[in-house]
C-alpha positions as CSV (number, residue, x, y, z in Angstrom):
1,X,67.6,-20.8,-19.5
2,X,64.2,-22.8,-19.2
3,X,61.4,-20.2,-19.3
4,X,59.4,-21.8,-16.8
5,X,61.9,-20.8,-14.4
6,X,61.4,-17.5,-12.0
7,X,63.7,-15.0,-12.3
8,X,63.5,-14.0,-8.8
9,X,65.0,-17.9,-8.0
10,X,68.2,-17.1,-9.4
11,X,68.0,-13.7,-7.4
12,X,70.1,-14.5,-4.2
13,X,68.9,-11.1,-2.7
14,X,65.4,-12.2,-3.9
15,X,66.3,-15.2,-1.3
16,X,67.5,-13.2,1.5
17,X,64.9,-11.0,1.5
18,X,62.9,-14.1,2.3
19,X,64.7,-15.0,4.8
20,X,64.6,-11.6,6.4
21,X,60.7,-12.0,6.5
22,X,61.1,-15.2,8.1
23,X,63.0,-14.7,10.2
24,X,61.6,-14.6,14.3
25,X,64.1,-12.0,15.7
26,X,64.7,-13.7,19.2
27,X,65.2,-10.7,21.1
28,X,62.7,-7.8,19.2
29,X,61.1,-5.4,21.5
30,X,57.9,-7.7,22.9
31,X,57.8,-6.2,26.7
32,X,54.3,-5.6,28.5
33,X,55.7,-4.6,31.6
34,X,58.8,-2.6,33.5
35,X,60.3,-5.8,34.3
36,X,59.9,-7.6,31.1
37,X,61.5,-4.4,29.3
38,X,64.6,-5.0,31.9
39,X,65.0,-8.0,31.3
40,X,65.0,-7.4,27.3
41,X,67.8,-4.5,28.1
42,X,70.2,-7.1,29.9
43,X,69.4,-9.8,27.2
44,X,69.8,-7.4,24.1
45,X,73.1,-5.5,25.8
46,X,74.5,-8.9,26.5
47,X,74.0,-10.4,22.7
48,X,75.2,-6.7,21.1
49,X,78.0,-6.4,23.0
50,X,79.1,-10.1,21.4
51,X,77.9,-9.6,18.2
52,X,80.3,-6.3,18.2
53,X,83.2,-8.3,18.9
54,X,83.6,-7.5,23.0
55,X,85.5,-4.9,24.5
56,X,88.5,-5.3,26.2
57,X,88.4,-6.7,30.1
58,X,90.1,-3.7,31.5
59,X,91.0,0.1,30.7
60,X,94.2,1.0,30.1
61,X,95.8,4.1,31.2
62,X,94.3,7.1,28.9
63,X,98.2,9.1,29.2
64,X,96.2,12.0,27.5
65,X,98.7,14.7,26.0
66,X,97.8,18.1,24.4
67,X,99.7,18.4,21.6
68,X,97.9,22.1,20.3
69,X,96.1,24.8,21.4
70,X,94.7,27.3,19.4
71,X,92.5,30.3,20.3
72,X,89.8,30.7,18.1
73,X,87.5,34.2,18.1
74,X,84.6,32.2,20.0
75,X,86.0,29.5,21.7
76,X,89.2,27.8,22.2
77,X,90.7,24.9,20.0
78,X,92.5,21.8,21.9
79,X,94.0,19.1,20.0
80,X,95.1,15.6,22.1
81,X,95.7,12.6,21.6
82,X,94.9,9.6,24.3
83,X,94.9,6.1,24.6
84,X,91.5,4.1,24.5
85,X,93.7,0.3,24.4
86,X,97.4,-0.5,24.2
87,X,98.8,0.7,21.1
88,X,96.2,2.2,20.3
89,X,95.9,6.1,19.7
90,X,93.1,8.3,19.6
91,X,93.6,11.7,18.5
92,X,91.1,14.2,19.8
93,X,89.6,17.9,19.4
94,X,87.5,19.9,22.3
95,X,86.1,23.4,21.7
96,X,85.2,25.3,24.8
97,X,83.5,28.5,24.1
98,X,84.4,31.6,25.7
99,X,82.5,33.2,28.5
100,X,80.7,30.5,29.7
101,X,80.1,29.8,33.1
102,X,81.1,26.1,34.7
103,X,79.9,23.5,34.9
104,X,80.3,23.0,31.1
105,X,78.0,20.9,29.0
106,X,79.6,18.4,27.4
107,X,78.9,16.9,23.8
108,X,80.6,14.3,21.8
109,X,80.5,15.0,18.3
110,X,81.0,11.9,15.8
111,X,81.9,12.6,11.9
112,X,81.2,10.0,9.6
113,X,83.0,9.0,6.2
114,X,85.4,10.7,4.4
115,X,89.1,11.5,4.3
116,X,88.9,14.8,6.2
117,X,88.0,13.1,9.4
118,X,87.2,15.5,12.3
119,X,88.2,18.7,10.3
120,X,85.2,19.5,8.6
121,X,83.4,19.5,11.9
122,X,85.2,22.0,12.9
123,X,84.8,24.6,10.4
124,X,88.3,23.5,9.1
125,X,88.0,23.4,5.5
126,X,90.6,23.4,3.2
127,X,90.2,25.0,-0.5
128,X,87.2,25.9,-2.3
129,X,85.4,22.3,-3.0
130,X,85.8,21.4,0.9
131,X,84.1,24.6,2.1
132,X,80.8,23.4,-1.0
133,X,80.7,19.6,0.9
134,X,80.9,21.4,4.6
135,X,78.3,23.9,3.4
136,X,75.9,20.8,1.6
137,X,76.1,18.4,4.6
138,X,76.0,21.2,7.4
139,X,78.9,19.3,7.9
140,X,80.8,21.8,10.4
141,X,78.1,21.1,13.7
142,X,81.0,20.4,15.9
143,X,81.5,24.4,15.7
144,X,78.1,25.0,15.8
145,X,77.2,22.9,19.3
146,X,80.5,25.0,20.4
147,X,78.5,28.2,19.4
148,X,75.7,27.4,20.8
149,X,77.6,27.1,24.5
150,X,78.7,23.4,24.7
151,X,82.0,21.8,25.8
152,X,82.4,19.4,22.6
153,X,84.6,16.4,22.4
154,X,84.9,15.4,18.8
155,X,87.1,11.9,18.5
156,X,88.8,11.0,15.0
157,X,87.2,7.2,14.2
158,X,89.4,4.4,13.3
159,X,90.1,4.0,10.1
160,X,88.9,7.8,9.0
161,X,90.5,11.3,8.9
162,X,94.0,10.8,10.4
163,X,93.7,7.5,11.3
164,X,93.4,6.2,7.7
165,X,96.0,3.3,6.5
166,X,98.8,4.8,5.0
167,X,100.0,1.4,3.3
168,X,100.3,1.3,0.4
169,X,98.3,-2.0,0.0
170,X,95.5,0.3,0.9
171,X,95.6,2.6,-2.1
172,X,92.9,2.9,-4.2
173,X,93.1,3.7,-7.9
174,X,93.6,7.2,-7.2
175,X,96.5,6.6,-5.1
176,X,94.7,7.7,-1.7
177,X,93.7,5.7,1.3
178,X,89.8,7.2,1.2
179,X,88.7,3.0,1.1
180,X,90.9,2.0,4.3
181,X,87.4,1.9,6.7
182,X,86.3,-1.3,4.3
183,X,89.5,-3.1,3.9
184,X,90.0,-2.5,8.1
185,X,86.4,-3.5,8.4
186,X,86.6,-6.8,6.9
187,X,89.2,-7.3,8.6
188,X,87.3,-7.0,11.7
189,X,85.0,-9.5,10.1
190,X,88.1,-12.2,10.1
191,X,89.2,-11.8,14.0
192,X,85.2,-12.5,15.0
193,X,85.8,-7.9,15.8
194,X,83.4,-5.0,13.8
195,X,84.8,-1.6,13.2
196,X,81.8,-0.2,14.6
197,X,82.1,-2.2,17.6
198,X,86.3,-0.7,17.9
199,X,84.6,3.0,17.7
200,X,82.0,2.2,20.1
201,X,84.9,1.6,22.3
202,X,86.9,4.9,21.4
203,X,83.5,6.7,22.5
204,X,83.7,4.7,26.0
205,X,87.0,6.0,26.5
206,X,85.9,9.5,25.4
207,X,83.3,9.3,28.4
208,X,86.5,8.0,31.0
209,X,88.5,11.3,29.1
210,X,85.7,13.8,29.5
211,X,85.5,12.9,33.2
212,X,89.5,13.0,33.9
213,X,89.7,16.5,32.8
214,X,90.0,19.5,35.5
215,X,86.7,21.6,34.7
216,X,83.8,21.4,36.2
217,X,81.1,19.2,33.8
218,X,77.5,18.6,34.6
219,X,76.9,14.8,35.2
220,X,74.7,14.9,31.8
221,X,76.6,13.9,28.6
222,X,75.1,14.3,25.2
223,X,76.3,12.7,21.6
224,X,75.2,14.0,18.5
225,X,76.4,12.0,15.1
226,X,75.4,12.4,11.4
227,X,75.9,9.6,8.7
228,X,78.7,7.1,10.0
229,X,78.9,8.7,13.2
230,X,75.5,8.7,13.7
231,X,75.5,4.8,13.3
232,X,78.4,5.2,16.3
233,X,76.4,7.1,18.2
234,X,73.6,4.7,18.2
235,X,75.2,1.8,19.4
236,X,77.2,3.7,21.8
237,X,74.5,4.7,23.4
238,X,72.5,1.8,23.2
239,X,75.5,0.1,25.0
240,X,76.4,3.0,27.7
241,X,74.3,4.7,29.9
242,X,76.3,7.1,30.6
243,X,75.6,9.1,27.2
244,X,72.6,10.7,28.6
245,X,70.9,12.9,25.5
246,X,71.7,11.5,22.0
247,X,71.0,13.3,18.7
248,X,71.1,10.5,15.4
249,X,71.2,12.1,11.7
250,X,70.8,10.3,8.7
251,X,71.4,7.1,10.3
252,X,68.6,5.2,12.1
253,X,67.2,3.9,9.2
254,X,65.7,-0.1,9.3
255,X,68.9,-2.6,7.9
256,X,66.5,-4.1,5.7
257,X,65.5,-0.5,3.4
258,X,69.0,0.1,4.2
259,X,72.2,-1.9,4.6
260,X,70.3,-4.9,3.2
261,X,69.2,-3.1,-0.1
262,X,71.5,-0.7,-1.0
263,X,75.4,-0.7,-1.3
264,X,77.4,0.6,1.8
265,X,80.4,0.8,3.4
266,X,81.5,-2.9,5.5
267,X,81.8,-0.8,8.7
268,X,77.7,-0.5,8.8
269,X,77.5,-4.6,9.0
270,X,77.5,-6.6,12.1
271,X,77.4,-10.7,11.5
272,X,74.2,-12.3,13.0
273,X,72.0,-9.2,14.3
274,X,68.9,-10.1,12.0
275,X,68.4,-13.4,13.9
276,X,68.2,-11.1,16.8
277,X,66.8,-7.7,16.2
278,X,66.2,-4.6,14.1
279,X,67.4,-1.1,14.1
280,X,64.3,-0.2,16.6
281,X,64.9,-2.6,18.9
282,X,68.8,-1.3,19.1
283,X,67.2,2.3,19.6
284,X,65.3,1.0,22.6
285,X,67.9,0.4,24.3
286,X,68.7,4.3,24.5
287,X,65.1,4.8,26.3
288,X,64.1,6.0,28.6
289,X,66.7,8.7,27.8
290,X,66.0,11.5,25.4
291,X,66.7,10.4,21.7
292,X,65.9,12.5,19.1
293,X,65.8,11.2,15.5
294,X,66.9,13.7,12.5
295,X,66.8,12.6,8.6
296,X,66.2,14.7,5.3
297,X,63.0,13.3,3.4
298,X,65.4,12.9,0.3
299,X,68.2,11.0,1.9
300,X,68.9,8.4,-0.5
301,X,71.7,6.4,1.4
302,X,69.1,5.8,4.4
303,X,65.8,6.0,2.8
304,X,63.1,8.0,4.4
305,X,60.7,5.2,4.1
306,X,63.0,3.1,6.4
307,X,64.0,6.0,8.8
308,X,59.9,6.4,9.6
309,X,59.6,2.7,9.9
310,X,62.4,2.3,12.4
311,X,61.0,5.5,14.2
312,X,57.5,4.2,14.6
313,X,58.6,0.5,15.5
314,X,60.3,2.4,18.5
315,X,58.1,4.1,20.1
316,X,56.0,1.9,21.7
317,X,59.3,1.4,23.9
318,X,59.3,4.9,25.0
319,X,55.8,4.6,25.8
320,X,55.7,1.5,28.1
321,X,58.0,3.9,30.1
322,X,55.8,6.3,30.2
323,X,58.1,8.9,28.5
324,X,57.0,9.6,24.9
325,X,58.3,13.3,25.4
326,X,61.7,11.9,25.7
327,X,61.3,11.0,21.9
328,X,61.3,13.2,18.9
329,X,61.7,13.4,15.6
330,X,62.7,15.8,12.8
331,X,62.0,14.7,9.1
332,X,63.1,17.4,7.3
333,X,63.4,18.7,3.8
334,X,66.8,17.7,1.9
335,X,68.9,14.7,1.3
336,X,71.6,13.4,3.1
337,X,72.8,16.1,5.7
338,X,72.7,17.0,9.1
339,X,69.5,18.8,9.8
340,X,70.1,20.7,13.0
341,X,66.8,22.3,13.4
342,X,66.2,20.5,16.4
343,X,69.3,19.3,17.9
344,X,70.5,22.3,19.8
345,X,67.3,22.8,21.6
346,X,67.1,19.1,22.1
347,X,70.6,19.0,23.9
348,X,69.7,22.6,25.5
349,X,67.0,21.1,27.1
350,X,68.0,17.8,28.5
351,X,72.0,18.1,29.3
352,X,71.4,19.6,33.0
């Protein structure tokens, strides 16, 4: 190779990287005023919403079925299974503790990656190394939020837990199905859909499910997700304003010190949203309801530098609306985890 030649110019990344910098994201939060920041929500919404893949036209019937009950010591244990499109089947967990008083609180709570699914957030673990991981993640908040007197909904997410691919196409070298969420992603990719955009849509239904059942619920909805479920639970609520308190971990992190640096999963990736805006201006779209931010200084999936970026670049959208207080943050000590020092309080405070 000619020595007069910069190594960064056969660095494709080196290129994009470029490109990233140059590139005038057409919808980034610019608003001076109420009605320009309105505007920006139906424009940004709109373009999301496409970029995701759509949602369907109509809901189908949810035909919701119980399919267990079990009484735990502090609460009790429901396990169903509804219908968020034809064909397709959502199975489902809700903890209601005991000896609280309607109108319940309710909380969805999204898991992210791994094989276990939805179990782990419930305290279900199974042998000796699953009770280390739920112990080093905090993994089992589901159980927690119920502790702490909340009604939680906690959905399985396609392509995860119990909804992994069982073909054996799918294995991996091991012989299990743990990679199934990038071979369905890219998938996604080839029918113009995202599998973040077919989970967005499970948490839709979730809100149509919570408000079918037979108890007494305030109107307030919260949704708390770490990792994978946190990056759900962002653009749910971005998309859906009827999520009315939302709790991120480990997750709202810019896509350039993130997703655009370091290897992840294909279900993080949606085709086009750089021409159009950041992480931030995704968070914006939650204000002017109360979002509050968790991520562990050491995370090394979503750097910290990149999680304080994309937290500073919003504000300023919480401040045109003259609600800064309904924004917080919590950058706390440890890696990739969910931090929980704040959330409780946060959802205590707001889900009225």
């Amino acid at each position: 190779m000619p020595n007069h030649i910069p190594q960064q110019h056969l660095s494709t990344m080196a290129y994009l990287w470029q490109q990233y910098d140059a590139q005038p994201r057409a919808l980034a939060f610019r608003a001076q005023t109420r009605d320009e920041w309105r505007t920006w929500c139906d424009a940004l919404r709109a373009q999301l919403t496409e970029l995701l893949g759509g949602f369907p036209a109509e809901r189908c019937a949810l035909t919701a079925q119980i399919v267990e009950i079990v009484e735990e010591d502090e609460y009790r244990r429901e396990k169903i299974v509804f219908y968020s499109e034809p064909g397709v089947a959502v199975p489902y967990y809700v903890l209601t503790r005991r000896n609280i008083a309607p109108p319940y609180r309710p909380v969805i709570a999204l898991h992210g990656h791994g094989s276990d699914g939805a179990r782990l957030l419930l305290g279900l673990a199974q042998g000796d190394e699953e009770v280390v991981q739920m112990r080093a993640y905090n993994y089992d908040y589901a159980r927690q939020l119920a502790q702490h007197g909340f009604m939680v909904f906690v959905p399985v997410q396609r392509a995860l837990g119990e909804r992994m691919e069982t073909d054996p196409a799918f294995r991996t070298g091991e012989g299990v199905w743990e990679k199934s969420c990038e071979i369905t992603a890219r998938a996604c990719l080839l029918l113009g859909k995202t599998l973040v955009g077919l989970r967005v849509w499970d948490v839709m239904r979730t809100i149509d499910y919570i408000h079918s059942r037979a108890e007494p619920i305030t109107a307030s909805i919260g949704c708390l997700g770490l990792s994978g479920g946190g990056t759900t639970t962002l653009y749910a609520a971005a998309l859906n304003e009827r999520l009315s308190a939302v709790v991120i971990d480990g997750a709202f992190c810019s896509y350039r010190a993130s997703i655009m640096s370091t290897t992840h999963c294909p279900d993080n990736y949606i085709p086009g949203i750089l021409k159009y805006a950041e992480i931030a201006d995704i968070g914006g779209l939650i204000a002017p309801r109360p979002l509050l931010i968790e991520h562990g200084t050491e995370d090394g999936t979503f750097p910290i530098a990149g999680a304080r970026q994309a937290y500073h670049d919003l504000a300023p959208v919480y401040a045109l609306l003259d609600c800064a207080n309904h924004l917080d943050a919590d950058f706390f000590p440890g890696g990739h985890r969910f931090g929980g020092r704040k959330a409780f309080a946060w959802l205590e405070r707001w889900l009225v």
